[in-house]
Kinemage of the C-alpha trace (Angstrom):
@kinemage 1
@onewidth
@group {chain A} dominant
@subgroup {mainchain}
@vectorlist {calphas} color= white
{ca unk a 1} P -13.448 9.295 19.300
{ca unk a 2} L -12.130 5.276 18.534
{ca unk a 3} L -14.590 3.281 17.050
{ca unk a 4} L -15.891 0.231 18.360
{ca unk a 5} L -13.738 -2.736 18.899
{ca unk a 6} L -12.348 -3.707 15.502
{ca unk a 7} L -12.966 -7.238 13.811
{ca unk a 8} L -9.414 -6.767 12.456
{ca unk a 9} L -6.645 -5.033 13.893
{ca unk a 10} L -3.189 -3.847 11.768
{ca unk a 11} L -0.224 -3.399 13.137
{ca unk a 12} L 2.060 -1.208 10.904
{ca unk a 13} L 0.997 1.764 8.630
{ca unk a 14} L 3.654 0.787 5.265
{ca unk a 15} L 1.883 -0.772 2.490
{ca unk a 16} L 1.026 -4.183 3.338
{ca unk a 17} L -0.860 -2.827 6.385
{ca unk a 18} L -2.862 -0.057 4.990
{ca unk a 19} L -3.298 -2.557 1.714
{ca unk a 20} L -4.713 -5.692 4.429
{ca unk a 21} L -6.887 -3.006 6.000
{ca unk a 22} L -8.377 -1.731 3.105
{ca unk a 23} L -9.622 -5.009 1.171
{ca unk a 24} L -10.588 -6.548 4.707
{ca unk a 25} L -12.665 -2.688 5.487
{ca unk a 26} L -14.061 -3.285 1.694
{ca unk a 27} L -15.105 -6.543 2.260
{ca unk a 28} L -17.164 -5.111 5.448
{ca unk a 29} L -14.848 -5.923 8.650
{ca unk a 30} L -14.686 -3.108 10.909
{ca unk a 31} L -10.536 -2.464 10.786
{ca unk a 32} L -7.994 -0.322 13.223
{ca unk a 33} L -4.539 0.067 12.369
{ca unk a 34} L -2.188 0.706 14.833
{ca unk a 35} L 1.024 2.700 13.588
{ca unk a 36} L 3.731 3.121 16.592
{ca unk a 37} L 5.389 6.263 14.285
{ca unk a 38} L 3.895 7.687 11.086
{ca unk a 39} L 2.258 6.216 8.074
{ca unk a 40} L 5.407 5.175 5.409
{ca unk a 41} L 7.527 5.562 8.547
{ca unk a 42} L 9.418 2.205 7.124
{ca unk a 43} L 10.732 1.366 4.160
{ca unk a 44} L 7.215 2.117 2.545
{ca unk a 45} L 8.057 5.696 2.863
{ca unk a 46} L 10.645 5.463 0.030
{ca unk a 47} L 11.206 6.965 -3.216
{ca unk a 48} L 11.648 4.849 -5.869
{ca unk a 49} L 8.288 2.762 -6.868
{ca unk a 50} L 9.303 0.808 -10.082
{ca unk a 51} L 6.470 -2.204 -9.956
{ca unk a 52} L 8.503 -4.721 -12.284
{ca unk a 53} L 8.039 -8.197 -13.340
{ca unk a 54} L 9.838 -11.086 -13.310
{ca unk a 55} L 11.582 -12.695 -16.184
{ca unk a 56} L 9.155 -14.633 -18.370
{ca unk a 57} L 11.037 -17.917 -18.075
{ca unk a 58} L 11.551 -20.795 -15.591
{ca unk a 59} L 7.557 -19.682 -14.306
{ca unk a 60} L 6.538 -20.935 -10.682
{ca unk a 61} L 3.816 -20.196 -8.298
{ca unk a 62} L 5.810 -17.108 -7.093
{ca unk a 63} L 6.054 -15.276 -10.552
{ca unk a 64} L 2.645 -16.248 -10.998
{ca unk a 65} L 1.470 -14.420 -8.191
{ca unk a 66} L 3.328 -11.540 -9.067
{ca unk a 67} L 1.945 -11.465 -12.241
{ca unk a 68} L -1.336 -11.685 -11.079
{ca unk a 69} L -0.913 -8.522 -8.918
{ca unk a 70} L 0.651 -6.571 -11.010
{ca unk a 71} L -2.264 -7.437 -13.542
{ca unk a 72} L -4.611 -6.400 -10.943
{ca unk a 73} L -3.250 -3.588 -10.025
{ca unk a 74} L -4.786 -0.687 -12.103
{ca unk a 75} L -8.095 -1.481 -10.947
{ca unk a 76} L -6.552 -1.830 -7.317
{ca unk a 77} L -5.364 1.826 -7.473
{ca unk a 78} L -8.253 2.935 -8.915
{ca unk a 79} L -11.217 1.906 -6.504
{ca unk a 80} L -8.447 3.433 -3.750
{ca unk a 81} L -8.445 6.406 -5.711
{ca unk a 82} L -12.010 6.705 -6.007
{ca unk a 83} L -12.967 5.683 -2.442
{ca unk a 84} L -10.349 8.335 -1.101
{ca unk a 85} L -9.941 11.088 -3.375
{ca unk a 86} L -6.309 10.749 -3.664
{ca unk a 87} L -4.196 9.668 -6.322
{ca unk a 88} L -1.663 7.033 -5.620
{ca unk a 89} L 0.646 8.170 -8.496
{ca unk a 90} L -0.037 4.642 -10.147
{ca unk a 91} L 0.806 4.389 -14.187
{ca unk a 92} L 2.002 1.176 -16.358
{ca unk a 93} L 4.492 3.185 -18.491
{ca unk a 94} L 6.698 0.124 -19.525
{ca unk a 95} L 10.321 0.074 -19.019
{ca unk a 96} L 13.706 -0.185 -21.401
{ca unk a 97} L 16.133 -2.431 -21.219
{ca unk a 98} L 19.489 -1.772 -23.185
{ca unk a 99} L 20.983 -4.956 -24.349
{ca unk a 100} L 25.140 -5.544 -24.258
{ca unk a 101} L 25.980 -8.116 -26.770
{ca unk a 102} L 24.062 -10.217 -29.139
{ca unk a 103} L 23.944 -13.536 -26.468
{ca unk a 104} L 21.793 -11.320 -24.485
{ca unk a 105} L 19.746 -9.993 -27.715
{ca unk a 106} L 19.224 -13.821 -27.889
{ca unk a 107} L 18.505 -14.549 -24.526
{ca unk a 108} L 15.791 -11.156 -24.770
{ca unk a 109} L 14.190 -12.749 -27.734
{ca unk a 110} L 13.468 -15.884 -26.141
{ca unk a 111} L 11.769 -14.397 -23.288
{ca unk a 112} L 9.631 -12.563 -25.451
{ca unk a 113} L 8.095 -16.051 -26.530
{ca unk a 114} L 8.167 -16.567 -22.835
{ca unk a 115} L 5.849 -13.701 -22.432
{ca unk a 116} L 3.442 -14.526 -25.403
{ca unk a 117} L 2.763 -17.460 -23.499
{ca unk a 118} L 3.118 -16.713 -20.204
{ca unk a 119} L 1.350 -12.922 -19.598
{ca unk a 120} L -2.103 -14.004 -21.050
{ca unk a 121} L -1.855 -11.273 -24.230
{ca unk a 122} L -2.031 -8.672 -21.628
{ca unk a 123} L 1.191 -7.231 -22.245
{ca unk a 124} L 4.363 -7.596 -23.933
{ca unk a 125} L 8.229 -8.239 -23.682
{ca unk a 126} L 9.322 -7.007 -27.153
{ca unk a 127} L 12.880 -6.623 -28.457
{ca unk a 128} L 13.275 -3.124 -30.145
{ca unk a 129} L 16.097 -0.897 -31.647
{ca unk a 130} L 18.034 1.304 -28.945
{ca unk a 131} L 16.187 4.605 -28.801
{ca unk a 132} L 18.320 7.753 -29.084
{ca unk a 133} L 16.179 10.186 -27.894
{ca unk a 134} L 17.955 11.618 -24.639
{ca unk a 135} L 15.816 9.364 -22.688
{ca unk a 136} L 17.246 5.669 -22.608
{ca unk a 137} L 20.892 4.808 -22.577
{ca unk a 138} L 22.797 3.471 -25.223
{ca unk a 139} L 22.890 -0.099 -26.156
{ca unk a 140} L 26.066 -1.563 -27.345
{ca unk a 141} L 24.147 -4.459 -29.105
{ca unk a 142} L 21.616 -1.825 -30.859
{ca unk a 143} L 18.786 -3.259 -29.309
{ca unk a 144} L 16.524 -3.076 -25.636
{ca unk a 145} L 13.830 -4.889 -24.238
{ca unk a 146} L 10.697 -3.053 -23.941
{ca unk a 147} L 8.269 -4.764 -21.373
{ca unk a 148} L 5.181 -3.070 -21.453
{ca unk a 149} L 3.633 -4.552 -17.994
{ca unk a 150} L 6.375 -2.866 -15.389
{ca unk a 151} L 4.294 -0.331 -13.988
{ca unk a 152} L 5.308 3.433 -11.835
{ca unk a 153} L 4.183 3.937 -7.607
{ca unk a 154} L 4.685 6.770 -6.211
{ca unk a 155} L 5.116 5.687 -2.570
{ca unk a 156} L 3.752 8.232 -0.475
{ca unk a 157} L 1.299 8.981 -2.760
{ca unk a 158} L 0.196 5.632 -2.893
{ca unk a 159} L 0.723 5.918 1.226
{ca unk a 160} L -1.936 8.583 1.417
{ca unk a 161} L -4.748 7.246 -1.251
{ca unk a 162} L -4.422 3.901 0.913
{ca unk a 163} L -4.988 5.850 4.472
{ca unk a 164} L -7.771 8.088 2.801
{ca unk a 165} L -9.951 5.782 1.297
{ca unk a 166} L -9.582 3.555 4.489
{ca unk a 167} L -10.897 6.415 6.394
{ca unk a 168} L -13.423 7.201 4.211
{ca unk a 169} L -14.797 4.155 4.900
{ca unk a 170} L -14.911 4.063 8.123
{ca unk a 171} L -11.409 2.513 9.211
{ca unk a 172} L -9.452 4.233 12.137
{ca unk a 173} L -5.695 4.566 11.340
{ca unk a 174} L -3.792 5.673 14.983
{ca unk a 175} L -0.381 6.998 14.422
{ca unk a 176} L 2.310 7.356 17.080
{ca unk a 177} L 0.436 5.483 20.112
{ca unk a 178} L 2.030 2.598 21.780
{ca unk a 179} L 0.780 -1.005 20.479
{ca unk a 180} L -1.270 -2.317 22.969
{ca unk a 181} L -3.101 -5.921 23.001
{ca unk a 182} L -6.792 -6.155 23.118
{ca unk a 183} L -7.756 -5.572 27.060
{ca unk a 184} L -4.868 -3.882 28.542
{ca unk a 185} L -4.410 -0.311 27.017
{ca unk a 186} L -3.191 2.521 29.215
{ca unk a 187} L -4.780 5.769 29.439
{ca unk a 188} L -4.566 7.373 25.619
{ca unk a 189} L -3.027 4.755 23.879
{ca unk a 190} L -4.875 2.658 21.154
{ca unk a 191} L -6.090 -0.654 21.616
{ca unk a 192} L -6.005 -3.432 19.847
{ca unk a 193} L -8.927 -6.099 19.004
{ca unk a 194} L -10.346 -8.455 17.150
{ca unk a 195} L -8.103 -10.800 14.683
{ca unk a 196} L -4.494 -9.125 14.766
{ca unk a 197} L -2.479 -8.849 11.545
{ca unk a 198} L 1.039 -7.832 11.912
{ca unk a 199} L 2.927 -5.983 8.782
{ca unk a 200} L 5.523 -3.818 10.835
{ca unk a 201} L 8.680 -4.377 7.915
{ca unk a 202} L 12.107 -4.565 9.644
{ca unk a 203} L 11.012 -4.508 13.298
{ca unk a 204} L 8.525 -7.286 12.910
{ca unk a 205} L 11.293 -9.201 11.400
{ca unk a 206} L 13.307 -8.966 14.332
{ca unk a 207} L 10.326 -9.678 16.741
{ca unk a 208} L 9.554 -12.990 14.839
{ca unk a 209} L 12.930 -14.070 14.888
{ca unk a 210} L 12.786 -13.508 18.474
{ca unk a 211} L 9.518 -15.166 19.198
{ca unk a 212} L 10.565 -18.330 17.101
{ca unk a 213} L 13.990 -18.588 18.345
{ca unk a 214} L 15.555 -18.432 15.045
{ca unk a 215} L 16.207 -15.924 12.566
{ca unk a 216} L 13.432 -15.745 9.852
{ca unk a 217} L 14.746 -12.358 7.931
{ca unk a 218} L 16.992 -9.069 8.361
{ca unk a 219} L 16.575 -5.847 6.574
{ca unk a 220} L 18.773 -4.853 3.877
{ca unk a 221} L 19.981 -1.339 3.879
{ca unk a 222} L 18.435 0.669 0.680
{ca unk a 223} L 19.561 4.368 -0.458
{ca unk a 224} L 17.695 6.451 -3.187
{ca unk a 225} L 17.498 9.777 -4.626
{ca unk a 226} L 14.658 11.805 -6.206
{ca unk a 227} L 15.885 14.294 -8.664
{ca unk a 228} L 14.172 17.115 -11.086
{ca unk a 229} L 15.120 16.988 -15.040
{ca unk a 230} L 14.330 20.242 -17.339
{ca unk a 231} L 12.779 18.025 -19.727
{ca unk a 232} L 8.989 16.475 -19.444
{ca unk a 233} L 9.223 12.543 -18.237
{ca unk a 234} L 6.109 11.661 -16.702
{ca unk a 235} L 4.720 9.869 -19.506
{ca unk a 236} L 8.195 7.954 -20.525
{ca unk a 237} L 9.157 4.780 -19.670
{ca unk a 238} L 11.156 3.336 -16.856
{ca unk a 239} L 14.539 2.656 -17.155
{ca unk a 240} L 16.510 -0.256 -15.879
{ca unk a 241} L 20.247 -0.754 -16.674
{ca unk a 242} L 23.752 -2.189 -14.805
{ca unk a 243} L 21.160 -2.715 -11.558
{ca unk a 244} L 19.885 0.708 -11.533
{ca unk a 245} L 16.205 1.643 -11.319
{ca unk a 246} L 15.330 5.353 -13.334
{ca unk a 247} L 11.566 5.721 -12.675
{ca unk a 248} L 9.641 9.018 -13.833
{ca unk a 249} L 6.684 10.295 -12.129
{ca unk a 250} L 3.705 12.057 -12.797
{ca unk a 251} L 4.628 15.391 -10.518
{ca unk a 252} L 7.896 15.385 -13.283
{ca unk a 253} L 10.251 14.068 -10.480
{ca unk a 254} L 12.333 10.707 -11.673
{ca unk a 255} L 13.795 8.630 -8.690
{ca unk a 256} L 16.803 6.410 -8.694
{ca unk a 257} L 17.596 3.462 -6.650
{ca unk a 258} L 18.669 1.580 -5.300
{ca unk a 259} L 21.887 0.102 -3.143
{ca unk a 260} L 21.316 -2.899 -1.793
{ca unk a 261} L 23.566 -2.849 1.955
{ca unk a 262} L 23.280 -6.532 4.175
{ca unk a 263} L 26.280 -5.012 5.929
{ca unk a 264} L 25.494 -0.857 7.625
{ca unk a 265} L 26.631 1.389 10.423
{ca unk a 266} L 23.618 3.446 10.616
{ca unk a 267} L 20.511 2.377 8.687
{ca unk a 268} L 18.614 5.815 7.995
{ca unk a 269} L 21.997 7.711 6.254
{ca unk a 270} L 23.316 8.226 3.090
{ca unk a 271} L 26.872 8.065 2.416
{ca unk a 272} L 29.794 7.448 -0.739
{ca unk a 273} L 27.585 4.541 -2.187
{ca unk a 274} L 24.262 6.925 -2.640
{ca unk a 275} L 26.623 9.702 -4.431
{ca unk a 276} L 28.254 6.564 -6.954
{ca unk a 277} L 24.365 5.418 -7.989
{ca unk a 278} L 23.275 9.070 -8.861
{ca unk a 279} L 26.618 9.729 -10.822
{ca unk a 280} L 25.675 6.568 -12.842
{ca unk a 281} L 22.561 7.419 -13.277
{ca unk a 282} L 23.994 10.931 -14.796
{ca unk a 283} L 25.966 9.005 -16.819
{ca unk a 284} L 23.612 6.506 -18.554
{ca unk a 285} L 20.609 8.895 -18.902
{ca unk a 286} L 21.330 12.012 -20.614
{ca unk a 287} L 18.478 14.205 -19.416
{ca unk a 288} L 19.522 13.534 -15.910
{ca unk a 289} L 23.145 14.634 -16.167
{ca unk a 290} L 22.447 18.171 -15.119
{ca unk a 291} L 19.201 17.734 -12.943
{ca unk a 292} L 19.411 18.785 -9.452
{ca unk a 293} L 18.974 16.256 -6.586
{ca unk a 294} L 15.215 17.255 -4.697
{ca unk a 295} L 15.646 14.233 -1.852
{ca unk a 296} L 18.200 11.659 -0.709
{ca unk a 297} L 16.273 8.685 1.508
{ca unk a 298} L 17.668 6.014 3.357
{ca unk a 299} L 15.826 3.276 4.982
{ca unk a 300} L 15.822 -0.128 5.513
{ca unk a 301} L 13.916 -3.199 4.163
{ca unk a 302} L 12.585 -6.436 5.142
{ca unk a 303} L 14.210 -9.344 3.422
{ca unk a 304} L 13.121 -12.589 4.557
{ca unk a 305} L 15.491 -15.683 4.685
{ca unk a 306} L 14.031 -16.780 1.435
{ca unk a 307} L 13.806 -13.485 -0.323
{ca unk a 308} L 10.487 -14.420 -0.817
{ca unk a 309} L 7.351 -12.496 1.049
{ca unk a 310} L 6.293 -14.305 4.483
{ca unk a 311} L 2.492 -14.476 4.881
{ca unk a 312} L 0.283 -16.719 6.610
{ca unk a 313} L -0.473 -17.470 10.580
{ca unk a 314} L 2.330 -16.520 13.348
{ca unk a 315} L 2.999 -19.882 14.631
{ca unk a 316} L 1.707 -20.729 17.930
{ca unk a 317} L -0.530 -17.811 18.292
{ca unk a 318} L -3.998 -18.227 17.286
{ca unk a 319} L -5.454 -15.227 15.521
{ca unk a 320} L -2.415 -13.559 14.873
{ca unk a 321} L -1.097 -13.345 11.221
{ca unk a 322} L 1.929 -12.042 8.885
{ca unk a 323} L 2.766 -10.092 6.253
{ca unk a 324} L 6.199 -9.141 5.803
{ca unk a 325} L 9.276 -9.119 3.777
{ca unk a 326} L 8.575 -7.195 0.820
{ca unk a 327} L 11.445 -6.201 0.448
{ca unk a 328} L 12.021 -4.665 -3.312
{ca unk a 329} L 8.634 -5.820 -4.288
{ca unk a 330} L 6.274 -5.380 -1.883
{ca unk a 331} L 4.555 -2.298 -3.980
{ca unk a 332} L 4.398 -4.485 -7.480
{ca unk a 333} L 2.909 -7.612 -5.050
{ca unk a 334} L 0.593 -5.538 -2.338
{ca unk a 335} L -3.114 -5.761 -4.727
{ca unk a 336} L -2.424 -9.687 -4.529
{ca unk a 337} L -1.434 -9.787 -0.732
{ca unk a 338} L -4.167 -7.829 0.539
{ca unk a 339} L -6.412 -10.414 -1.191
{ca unk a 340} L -5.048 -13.238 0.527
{ca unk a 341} L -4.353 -12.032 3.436
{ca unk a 342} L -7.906 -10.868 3.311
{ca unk a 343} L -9.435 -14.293 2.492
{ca unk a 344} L -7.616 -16.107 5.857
{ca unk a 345} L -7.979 -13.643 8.245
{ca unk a 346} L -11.550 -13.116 7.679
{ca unk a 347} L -12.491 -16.056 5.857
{ca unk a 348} L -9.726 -18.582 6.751
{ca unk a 349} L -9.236 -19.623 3.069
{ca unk a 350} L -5.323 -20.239 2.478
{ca unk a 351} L -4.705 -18.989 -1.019
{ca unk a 352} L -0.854 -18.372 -0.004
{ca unk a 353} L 1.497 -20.120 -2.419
{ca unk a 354} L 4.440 -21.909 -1.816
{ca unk a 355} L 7.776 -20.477 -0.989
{ca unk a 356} L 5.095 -17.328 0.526
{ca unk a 357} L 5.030 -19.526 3.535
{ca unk a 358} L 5.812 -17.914 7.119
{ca unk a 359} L 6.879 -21.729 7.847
{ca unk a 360} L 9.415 -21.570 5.275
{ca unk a 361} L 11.616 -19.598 6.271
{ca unk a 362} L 11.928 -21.337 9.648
């Protein structure tokens, strides 16, 4: 049985959403999301989960934000975890960095004094010898960065501890029903009240662009892989070298990702480009060279015009908001989002930085 008309109503079941619905159902707003396929169904539903910061240098109000989440995030995942049951997969395990030459042992060393200053002595950017222990990959200059503040998500995981805690407390999540407004639903399908936040990834995209005659975003085309070493990983450290992402997790699984595709025939296939990241991957991490492939996932994600999230009131309709284009970060950035988002839907306080802006990528 549906529960009574919502205060808040989410449209789109990937991790903004079901993040937005659970900080406005903990902050006592009676919440519905409305999911037109399945929870993760987007680019949510992927594989990869590497929650990384920015460099420590050149700061704005953008990194600072990010910081900030990924700062709050433990305690995020945990009051999910506890409210639910479930656990999201969430660990900060750090991640290595091999360094090429000595201009970017340099370049390393000064962002370590970046971080000193910068990440509040809550966690570090260190320059350390090159580990040979079958784990990282070599490092023609001797030397990697280890930041300890990069943090591990498994997605679905994280998926599920979201949905269960927000229907532990008393939210309504509807899956595969047609997204109807407040007033007009047809027999069986869901109905949507109260204040109306949309976070529906690619689509939405494409509907804004639509609604405000101009094109705000497009998704980029993403492939990953999920494969199953012989040794124990779940307690080492990502990896991140020549672009590619190696993040263990906790069920002994490491994923890889991730291309990065403006231009695709068919955006839910893997091809040629997903086979070249995983024979890379073999060939910079030695404990991967013979470990079979459990998953290859292809999806795609939001990118706004400015690369930058897009958050904040849909122009010209009153109590309707956004949150959309997190692209490759919306994981590392979702504790801080919900919290905004939160604060002007049900409080209209605008805590949105700059460059966050729905208006700026008009």
């Amino acid at each position: 049985m549906a529960q009574a008309m919502p205060d808040v109503t989410v449209h789109g079941a990937g991790i903004f959403g079901l993040a937005i619905a659970w900080e406005c159902l903990r902050r006592g707003a009676r919440v519905r999301v409305i999911e037109a396929a399945c929870i993760g169904a987007g680019s949510s539903g992927g594989l990869v989960g590497a929650l990384a910061p920015h460099v420590p240098e050149q700061w704005n109000p953008k990194k600072a934000f990010q910081l900030e989440a990924l700062l709050m995030a433990e305690g995020f995942w945990a009051g999910v975890a506890a409210a639910g049951g479930t656990d999201p997969g969430y660990a900060r395990t750090g991640r290595l960095q091999p360094l090429a030459d000595a201009a970017a042992v340099a370049l390393a060393r000064a962002r370590a004094a970046g971080a000193r200053a910068l990440w509040q002595g809550r966690a570090e950017w260190r320059v350390v010898p090159a580990a040979r222990d079958g784990w990282a990959p070599g490092a023609a200059s001797g030397f990697m960065v280890h930041d300890t503040l990069t943090a591990r998500m498994a997605p679905r995981r994280a998926l599920a501890a979201l949905a269960a805690a927000i229907r532990a407390r008393g939210g309504e999540i509807m899956e595969g029903g047609g997204i109807v407004e407040g007033g007009g639903a047809g027999a069986g399908a869901p109905e949507a009240g109260g204040l109306q936040v949309w976070a529906t990834g690619a689509a939405g995209l494409a509907e804004l662009s639509a609604d405000l005659g101009r094109t705000v975003g497009a998704p980029v085309k993403g492939q990953s892989a999920l494969l199953r070493p012989a040794r124990a990983v779940a307690g080492l450290p990502q990896l991140f070298a020549e672009g590619l992402h190696v993040v263990p997790h906790a069920d002994g699984s490491v994923a890889l990702g991730s291309t990065s595709e403006r231009e695709f025939a068919a955006g839910d296939s893997v091809d040629a480009q997903l086979e070249a990241l995983i024979g890379r991957a073999r060939a910079l991490c030695p404990a991967l060279a013979d470990a079979p492939v459990l998953e290859r996932w292809a999806g795609l994600r939001p990118r706004a015009r400015t690369r930058a999230p897009m958050l904040g009131q849909w122009p010209g309709r009153a109590g309707h908001f956004v949150a959309n284009g997190g692209f490759k970060i919306g994981f590392g950035i979702a504790p801080k989002v919900a919290g905004v988002m939160a604060d002007l839907v049900l409080e209209g306080r605008d805590g949105i930085p700059a460059g966050f802006r729905v208006e700026d990528s008009l």
